[in-house]
Backbone as CSV, one residue per row, in Angstrom:
resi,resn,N_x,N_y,N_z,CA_x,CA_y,CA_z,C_x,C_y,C_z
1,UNK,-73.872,41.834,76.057,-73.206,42.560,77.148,-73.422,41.840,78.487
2,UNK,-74.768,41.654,78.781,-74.806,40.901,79.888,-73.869,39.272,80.190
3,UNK,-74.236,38.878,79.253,-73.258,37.490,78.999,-71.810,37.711,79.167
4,UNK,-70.919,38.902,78.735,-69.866,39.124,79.131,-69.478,39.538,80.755
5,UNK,-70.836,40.322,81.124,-70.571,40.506,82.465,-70.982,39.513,83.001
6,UNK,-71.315,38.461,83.173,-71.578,37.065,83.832,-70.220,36.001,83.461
7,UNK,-69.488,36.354,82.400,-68.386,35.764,82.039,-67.315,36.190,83.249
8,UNK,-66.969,37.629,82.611,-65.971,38.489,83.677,-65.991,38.151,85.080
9,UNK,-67.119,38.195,85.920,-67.770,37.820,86.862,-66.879,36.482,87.242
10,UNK,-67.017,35.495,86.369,-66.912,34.086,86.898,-65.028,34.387,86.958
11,UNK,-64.364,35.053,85.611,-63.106,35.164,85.905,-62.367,35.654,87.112
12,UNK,-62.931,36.719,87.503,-62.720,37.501,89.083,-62.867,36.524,89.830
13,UNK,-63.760,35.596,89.728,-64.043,34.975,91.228,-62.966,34.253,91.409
14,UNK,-62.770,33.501,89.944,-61.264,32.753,90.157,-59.938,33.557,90.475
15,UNK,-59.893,34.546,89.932,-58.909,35.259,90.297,-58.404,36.071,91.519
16,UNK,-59.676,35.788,92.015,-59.773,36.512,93.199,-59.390,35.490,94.859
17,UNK,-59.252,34.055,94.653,-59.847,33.176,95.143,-58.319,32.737,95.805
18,UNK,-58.298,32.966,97.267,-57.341,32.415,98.427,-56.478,31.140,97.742
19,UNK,-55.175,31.358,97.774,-54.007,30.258,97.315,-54.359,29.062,98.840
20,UNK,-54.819,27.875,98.853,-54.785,27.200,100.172,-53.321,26.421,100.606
21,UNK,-52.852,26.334,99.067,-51.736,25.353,99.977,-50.461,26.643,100.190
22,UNK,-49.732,25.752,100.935,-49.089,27.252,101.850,-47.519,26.980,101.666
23,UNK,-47.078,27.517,100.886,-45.598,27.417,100.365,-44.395,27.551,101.042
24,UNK,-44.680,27.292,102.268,-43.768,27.520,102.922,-42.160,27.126,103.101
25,UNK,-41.863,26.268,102.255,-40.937,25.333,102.171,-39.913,25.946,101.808
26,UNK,-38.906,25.761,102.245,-37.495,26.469,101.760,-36.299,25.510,101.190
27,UNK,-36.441,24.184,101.667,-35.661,23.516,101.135,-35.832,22.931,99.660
28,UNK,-34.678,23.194,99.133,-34.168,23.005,97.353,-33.348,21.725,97.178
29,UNK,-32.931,21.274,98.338,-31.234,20.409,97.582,-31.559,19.165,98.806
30,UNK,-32.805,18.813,99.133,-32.411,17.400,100.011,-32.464,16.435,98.378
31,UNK,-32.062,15.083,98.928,-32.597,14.035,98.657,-33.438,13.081,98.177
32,UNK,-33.373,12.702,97.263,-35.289,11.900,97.075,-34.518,10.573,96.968
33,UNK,-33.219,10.541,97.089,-32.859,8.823,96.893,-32.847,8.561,98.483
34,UNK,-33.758,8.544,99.143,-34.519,8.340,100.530,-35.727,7.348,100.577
35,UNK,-35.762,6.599,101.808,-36.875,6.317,101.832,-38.352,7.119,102.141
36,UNK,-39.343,6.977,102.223,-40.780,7.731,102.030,-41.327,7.237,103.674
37,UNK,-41.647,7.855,104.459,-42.285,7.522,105.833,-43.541,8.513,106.118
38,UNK,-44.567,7.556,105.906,-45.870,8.198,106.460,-46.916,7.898,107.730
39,UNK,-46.594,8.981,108.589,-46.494,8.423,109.991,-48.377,9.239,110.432
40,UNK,-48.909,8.231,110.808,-50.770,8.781,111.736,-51.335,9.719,110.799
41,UNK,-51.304,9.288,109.375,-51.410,10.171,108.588,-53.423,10.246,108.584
42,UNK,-53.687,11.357,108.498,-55.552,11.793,108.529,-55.594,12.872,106.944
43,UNK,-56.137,12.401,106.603,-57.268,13.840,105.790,-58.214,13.629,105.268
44,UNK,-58.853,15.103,105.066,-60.402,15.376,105.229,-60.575,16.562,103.659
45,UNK,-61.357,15.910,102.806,-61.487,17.300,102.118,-62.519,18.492,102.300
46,UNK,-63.208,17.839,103.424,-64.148,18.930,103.880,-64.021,18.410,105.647
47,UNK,-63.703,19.602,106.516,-63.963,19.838,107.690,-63.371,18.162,108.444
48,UNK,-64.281,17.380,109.668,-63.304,16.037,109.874,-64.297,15.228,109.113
49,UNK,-64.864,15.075,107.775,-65.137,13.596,106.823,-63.695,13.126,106.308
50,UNK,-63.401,12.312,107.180,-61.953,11.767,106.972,-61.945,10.868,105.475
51,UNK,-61.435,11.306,104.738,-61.202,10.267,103.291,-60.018,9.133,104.142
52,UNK,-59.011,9.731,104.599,-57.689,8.453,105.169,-57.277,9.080,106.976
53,UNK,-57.485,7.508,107.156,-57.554,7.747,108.638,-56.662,6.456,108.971
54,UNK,-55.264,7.338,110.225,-54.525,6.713,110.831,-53.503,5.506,109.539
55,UNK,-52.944,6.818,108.772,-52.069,5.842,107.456,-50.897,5.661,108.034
56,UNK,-50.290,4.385,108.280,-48.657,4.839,108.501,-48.255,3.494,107.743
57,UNK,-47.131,4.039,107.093,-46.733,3.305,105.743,-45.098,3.830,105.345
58,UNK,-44.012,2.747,105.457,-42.756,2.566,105.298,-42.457,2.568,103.480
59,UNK,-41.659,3.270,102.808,-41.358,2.966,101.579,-40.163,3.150,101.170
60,UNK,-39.040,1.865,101.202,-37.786,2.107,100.619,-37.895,2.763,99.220
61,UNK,-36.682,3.320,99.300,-36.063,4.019,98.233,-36.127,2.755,96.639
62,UNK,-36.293,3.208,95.920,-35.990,2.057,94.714,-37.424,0.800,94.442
63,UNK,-38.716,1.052,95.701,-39.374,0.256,95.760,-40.900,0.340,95.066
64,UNK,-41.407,-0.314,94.745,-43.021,-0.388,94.010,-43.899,-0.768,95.405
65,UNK,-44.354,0.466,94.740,-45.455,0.183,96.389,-47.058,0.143,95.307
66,UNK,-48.289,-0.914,95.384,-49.033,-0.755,94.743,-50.643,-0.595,95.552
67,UNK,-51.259,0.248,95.408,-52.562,0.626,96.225,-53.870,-0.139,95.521
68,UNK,-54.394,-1.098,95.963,-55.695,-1.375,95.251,-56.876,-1.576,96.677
69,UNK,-58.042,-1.072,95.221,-59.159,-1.231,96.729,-60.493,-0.909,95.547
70,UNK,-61.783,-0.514,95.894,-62.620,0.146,95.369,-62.769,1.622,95.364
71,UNK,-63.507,1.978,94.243,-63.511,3.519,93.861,-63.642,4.143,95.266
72,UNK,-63.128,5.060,95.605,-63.303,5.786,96.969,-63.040,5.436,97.674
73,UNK,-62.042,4.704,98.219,-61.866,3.729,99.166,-60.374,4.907,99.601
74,UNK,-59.525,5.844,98.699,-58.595,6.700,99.342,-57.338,6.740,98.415
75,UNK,-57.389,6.001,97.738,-55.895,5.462,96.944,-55.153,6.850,96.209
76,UNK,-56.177,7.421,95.476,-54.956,8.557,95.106,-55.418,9.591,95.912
77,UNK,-56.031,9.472,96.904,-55.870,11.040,97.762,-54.470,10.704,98.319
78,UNK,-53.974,9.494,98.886,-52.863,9.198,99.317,-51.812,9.859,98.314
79,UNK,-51.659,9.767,97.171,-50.707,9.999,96.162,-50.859,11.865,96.128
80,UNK,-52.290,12.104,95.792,-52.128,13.234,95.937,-51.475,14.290,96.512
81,UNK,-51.844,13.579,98.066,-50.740,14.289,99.141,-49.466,14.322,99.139
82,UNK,-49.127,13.348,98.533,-47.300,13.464,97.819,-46.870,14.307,97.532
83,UNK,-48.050,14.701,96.029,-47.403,16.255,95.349,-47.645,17.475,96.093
84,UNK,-48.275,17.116,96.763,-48.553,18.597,98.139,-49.875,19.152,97.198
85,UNK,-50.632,18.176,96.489,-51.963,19.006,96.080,-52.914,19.175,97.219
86,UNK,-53.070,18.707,98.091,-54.033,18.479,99.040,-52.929,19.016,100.591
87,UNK,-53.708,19.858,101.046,-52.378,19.809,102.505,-53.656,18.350,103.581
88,UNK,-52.765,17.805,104.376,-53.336,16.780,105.534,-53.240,17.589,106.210
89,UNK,-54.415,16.997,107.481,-54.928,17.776,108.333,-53.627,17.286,109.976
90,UNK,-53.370,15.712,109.993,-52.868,15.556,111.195,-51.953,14.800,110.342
91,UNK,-50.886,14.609,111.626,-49.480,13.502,110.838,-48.809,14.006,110.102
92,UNK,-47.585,13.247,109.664,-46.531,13.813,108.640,-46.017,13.005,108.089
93,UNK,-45.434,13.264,106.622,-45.084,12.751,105.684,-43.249,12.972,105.324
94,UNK,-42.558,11.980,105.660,-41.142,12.358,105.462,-40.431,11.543,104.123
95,UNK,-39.506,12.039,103.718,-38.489,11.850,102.405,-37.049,12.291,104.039
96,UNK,-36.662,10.378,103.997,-35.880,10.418,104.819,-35.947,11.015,106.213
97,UNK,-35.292,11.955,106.269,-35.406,12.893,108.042,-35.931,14.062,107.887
98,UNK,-36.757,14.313,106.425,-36.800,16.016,106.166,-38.623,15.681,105.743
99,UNK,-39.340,16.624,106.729,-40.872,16.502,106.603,-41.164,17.453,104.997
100,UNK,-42.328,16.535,104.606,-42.947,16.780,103.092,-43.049,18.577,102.781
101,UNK,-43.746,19.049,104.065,-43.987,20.445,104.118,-42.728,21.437,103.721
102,UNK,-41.674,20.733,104.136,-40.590,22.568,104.435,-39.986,22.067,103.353
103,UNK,-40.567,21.092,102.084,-39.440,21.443,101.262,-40.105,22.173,100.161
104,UNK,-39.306,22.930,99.453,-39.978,24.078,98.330,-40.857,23.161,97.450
105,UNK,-42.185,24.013,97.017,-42.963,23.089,96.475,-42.306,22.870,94.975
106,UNK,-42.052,23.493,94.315,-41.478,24.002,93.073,-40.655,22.253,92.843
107,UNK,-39.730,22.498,93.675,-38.715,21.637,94.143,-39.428,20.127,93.906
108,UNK,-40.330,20.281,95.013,-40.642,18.762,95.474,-41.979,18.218,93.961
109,UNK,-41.738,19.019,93.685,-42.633,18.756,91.982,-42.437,18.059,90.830
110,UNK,-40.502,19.238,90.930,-40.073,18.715,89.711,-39.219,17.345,90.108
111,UNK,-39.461,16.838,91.558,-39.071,14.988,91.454,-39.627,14.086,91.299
112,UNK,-41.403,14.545,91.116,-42.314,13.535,90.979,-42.990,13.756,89.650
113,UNK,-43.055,12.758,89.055,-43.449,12.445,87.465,-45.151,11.751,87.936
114,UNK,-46.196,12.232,87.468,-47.357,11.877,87.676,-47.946,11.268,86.402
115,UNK,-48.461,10.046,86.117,-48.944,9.849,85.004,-50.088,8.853,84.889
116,UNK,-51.326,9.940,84.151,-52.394,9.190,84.545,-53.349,8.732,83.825
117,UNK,-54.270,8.279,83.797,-55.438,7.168,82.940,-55.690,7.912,81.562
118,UNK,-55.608,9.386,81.794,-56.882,10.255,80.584,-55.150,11.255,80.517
119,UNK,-54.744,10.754,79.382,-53.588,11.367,78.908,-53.820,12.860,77.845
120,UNK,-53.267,13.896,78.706,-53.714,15.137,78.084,-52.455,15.662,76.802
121,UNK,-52.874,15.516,75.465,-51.709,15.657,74.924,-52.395,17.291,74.113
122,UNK,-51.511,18.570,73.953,-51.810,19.323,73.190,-51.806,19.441,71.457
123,UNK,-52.332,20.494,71.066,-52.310,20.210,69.752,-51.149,20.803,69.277
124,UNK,-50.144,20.272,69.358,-48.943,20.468,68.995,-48.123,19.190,68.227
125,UNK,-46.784,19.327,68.285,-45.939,18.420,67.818,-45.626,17.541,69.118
126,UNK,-45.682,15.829,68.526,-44.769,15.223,69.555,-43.872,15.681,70.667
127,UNK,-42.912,16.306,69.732,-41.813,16.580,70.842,-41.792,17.724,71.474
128,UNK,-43.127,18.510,71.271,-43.616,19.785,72.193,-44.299,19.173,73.201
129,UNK,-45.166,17.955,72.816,-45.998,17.509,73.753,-44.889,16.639,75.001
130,UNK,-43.821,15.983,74.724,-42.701,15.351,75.434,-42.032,16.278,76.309
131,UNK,-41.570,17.334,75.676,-40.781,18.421,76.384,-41.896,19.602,77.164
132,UNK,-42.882,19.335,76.767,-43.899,20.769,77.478,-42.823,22.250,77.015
133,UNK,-42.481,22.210,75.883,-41.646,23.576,75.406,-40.731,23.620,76.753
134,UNK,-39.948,22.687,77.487,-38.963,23.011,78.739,-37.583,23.307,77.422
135,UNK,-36.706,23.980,77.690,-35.754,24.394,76.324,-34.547,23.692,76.804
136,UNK,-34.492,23.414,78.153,-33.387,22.308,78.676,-33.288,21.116,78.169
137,UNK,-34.451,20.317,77.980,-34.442,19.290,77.149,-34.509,19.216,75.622
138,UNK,-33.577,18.626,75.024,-33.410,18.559,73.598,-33.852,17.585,73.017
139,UNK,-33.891,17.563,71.683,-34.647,16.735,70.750,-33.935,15.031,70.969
140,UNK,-32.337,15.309,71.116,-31.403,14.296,71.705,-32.104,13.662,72.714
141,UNK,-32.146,14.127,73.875,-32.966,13.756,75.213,-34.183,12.893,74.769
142,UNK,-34.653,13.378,74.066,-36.211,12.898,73.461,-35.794,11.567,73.128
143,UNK,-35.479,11.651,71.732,-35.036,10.259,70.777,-34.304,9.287,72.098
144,UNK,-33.771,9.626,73.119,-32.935,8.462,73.977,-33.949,7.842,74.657
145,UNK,-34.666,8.913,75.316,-35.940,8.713,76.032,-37.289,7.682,75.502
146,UNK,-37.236,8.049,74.246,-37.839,7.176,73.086,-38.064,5.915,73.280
147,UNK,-36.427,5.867,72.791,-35.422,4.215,72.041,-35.881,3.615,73.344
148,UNK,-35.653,4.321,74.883,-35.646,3.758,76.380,-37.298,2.507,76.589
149,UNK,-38.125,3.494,76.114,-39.006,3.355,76.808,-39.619,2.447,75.682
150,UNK,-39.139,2.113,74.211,-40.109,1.357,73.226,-40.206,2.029,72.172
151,UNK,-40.738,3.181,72.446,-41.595,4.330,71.825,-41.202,4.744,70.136
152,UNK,-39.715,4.950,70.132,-39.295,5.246,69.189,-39.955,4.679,67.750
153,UNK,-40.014,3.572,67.639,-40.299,2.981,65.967,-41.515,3.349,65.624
154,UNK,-42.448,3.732,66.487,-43.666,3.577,66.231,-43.762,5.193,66.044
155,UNK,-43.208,6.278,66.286,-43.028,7.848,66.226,-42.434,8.019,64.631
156,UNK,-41.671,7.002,64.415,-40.716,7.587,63.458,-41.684,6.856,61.929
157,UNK,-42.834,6.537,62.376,-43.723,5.496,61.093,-44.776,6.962,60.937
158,UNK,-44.901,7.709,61.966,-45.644,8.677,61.375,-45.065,9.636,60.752
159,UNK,-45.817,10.287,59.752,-45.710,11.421,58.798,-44.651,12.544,59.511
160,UNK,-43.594,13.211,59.587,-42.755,14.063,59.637,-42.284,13.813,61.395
161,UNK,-42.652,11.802,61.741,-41.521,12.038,63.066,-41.869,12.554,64.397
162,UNK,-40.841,13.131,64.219,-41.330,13.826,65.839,-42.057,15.184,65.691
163,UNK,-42.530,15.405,64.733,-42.499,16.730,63.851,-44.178,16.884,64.103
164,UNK,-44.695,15.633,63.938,-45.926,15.596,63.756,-46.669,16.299,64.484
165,UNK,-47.780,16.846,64.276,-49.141,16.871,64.754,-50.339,16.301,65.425
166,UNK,-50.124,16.199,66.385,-50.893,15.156,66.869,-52.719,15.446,66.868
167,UNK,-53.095,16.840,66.701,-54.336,16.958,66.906,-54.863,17.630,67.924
168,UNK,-56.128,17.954,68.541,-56.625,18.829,69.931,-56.813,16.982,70.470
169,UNK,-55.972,17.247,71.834,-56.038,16.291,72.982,-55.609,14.849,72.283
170,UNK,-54.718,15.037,70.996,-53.620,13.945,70.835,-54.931,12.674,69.844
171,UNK,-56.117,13.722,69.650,-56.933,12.506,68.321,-56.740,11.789,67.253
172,UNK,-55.819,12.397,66.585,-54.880,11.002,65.959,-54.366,10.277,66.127
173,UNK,-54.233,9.833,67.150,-53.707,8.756,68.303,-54.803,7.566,68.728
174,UNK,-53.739,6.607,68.699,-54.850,5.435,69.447,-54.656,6.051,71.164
175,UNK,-55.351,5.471,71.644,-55.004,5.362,73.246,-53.463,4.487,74.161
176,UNK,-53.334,3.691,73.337,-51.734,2.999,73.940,-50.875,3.909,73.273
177,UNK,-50.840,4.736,72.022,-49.861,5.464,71.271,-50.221,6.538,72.494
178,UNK,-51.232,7.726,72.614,-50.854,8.612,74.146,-50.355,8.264,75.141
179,UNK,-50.771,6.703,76.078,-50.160,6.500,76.832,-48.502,6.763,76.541
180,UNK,-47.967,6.483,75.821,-46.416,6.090,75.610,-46.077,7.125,75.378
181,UNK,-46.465,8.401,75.194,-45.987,9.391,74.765,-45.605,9.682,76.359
182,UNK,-46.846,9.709,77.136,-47.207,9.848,78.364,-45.960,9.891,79.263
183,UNK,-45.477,8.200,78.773,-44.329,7.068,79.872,-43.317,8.235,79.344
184,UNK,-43.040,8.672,77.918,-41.651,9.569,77.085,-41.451,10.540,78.179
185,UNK,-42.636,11.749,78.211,-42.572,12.815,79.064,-42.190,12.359,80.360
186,UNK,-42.827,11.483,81.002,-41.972,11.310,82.335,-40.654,10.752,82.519
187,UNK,-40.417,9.996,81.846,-38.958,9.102,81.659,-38.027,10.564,81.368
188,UNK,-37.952,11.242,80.688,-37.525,12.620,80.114,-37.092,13.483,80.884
189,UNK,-37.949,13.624,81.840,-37.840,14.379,82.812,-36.831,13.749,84.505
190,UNK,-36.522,12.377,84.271,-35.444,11.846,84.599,-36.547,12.198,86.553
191,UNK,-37.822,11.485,86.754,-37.964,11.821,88.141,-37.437,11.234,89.421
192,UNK,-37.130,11.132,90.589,-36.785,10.486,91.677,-37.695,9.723,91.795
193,UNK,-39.452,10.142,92.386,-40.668,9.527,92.722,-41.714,9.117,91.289
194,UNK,-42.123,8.484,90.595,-43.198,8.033,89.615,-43.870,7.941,90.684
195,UNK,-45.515,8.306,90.087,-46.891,7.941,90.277,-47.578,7.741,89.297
196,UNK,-48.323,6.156,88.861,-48.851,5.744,88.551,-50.053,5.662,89.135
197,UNK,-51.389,6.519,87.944,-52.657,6.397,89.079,-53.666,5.812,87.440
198,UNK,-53.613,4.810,87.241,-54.417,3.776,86.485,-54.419,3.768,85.247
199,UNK,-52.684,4.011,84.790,-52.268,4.328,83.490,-52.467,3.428,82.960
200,UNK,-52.683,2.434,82.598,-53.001,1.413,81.506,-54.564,1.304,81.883
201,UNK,-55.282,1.484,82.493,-56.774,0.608,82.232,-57.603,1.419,80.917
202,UNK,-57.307,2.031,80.498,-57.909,2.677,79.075,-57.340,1.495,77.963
203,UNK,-56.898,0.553,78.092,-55.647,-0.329,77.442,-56.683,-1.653,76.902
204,UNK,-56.769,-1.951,75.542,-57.154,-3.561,75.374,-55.625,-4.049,75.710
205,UNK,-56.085,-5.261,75.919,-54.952,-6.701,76.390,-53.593,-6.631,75.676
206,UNK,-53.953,-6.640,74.131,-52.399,-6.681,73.299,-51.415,-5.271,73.529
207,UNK,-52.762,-4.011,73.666,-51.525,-3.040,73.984,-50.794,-2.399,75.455
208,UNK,-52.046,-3.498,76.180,-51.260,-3.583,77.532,-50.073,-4.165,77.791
209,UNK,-50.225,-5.334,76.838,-48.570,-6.055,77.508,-47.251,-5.922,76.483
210,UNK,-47.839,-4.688,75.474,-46.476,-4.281,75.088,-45.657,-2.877,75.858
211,UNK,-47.371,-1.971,76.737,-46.949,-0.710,77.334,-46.217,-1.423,78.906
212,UNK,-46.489,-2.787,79.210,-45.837,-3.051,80.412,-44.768,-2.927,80.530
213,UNK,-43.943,-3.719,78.953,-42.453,-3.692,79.234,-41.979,-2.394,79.306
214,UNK,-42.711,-0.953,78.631,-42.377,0.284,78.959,-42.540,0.820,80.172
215,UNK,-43.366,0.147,80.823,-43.541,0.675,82.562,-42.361,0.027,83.121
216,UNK,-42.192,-1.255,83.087,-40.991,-1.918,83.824,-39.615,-0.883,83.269
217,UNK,-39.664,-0.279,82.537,-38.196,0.403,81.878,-38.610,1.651,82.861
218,UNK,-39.358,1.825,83.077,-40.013,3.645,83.417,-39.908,3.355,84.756
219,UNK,-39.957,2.505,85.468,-40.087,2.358,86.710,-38.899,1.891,87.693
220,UNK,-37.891,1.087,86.645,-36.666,1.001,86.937,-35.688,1.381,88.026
221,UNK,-35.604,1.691,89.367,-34.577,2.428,89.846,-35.258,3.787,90.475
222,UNK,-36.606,3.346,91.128,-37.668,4.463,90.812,-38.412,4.326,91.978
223,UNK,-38.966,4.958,92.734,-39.590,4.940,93.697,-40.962,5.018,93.354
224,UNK,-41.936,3.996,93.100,-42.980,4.187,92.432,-44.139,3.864,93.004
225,UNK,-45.335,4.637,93.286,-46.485,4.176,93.352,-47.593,3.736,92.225
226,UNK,-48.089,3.059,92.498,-49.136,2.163,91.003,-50.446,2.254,92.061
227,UNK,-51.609,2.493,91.331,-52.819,2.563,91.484,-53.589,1.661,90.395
228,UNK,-54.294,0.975,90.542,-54.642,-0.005,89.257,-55.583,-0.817,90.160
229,UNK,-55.906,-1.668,88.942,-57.014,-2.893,89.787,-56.721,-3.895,88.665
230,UNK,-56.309,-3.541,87.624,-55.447,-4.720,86.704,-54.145,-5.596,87.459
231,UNK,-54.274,-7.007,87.871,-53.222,-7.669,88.196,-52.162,-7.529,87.562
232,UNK,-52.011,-7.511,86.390,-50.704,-7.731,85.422,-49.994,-6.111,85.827
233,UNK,-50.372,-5.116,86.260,-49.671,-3.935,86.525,-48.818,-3.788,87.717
234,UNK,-49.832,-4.875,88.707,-49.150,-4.585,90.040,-48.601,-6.304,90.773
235,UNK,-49.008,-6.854,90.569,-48.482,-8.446,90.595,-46.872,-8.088,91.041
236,UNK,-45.894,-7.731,90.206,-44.582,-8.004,90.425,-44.312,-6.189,91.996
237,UNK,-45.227,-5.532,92.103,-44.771,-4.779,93.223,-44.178,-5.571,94.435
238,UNK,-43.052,-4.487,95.299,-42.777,-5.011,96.219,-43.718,-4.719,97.517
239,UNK,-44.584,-4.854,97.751,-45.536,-4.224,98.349,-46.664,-3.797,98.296
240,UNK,-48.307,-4.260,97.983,-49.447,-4.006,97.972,-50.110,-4.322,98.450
241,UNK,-50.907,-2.773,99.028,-51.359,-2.563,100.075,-52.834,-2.183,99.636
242,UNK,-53.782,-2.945,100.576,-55.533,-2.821,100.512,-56.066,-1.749,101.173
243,UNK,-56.898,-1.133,100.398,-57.119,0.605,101.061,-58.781,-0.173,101.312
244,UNK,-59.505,-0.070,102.234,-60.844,0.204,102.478,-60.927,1.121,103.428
245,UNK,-62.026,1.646,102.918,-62.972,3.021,103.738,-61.700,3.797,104.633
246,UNK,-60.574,4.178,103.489,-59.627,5.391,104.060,-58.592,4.313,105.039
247,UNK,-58.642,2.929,105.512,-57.615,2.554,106.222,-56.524,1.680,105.387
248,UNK,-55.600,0.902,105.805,-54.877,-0.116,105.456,-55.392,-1.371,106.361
249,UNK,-56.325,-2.548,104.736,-56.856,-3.441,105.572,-55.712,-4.510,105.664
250,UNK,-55.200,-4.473,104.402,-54.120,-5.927,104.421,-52.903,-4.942,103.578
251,UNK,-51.438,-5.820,103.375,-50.377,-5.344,103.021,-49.338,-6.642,103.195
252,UNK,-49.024,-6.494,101.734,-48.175,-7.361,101.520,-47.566,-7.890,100.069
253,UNK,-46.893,-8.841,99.616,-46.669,-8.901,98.091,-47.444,-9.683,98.085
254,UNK,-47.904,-9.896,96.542,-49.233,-10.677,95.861,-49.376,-12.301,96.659
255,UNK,-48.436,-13.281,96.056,-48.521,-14.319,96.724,-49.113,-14.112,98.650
256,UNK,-48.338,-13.568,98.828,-48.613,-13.852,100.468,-50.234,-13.312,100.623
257,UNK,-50.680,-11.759,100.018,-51.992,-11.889,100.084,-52.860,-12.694,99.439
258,UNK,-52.871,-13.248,98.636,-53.460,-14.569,97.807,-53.731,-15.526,98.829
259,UNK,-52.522,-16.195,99.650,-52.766,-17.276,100.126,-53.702,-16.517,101.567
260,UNK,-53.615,-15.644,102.024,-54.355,-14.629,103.310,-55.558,-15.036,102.673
């Protein structure tokens, strides 16, 4: 009994516990084939310990922008703030002429495809785990999405297809077979913005440079951020940029920082 009331306890607290980010957003129908403008951008996850200080950062539409630096240095709090998980404390973040805040969060969610290192797959079927049970997308959608990204031959060698079972958290799986399931679900979902936050480094060498040519397909026409510290991921970006201690130290494509 006591153990249940120490359980209950912990559920209330969560349940009980202030929504922080603030939904204010009303807009449904802008744009994401825009460029990305992040202007004196600051935040703090506690009080002013600034994680990113004074960010301002240009991103055409269609472009690979790639963040490398050391652990803590800010790289996906930056990304974070994209999806509106984190609100910033000063500055603003625009998609074209329309600030990050007033657009519906709902909205500004379902344009960004997030996909990351520790791939969470349920114990379900493939194509439950691809579709997240969305009933808009069909099994059709899937198989195109598939063939797109690589994926297909290697789905259709297991036992009943797309049908299969994958296990609790996708354990019948190697680690490059989740990733790709990973690239399916987002490709699927057809996003404006990709975020890449260190999807291949779980990867030996051979099944890295067969999941690349699936990133180059996934990334295609895509407004993408990459987080990595593997060269071969971010090398061909149009744009990578050096995060230390929360600033932008250098920025530029590979060659030109090489020879810097």
């Amino acid at each position: 009994l006591q153990r249940g009331t120490v359980r209950a306890e912990r559920v209330f607290e969560i349940l009980d516990r202030e929504d922080q980010i603030q939904n204010d957003g009303k807009i449904v129908n802008c744009s994401f084939d825009n460029n990305i403008k992040i202007n004196d951008l600051f935040f703090a996850y506690s009080k002013e310990d600034w994680v990113l200080k004074n960010i301002n950062l240009e991103i055409e539409k269609g472009q690979t922008t790639a963040f490398v630096g050391a652990t803590g240095a800010g790289k996906s709090s930056i990304v974070n703030l994209l999806g509106r998980f984190y609100e910033f404390q000063k500055g603003e973040i625009l998609v074209g002429d329309i600030n990050l805040n007033d657009i519906e969060l709902a909205y500004l969610r379902r344009n960004i495809a997030i996909v990351l290192q520790d791939v969470f797959l349920f114990s379900d079927t493939v194509l439950n785990n691809i579709t997240l049970n969305d009933k808009s997308i069909t099994r059709e959608d899937v198989i195109a999405a598939s063939k797109a990204v690589g994926a297909h031959d290697f789905i259709m060698k297991l036992p009943n297809g797309y049908d299969y079972e994958v296990g609790e958290r996708g354990g019948v799986l190697s680690s490059g077979q989740r990733q790709l399931i990973s690239f399916i679900r987002a490709y699927v979902y057809n996003p404006s913005i990709l975020i890449l936050d260190e999807a291949t480094s779980n990867l030996d060498t051979e099944s890295e440079s067969f999941i690349q040519k699936s990133l180059n397909i996934l990334m295609e026409n895509r407004t993408t951020f990459v987080i990595a510290h593997r060269l071969s991921t971010i090398q061909q970006a149009d744009q990578i940029l050096v995060i230390e201690d929360g600033k932008i130290e250098e920025r530029g494509k590979h060659d030109e920082l090489i020879a810097a």
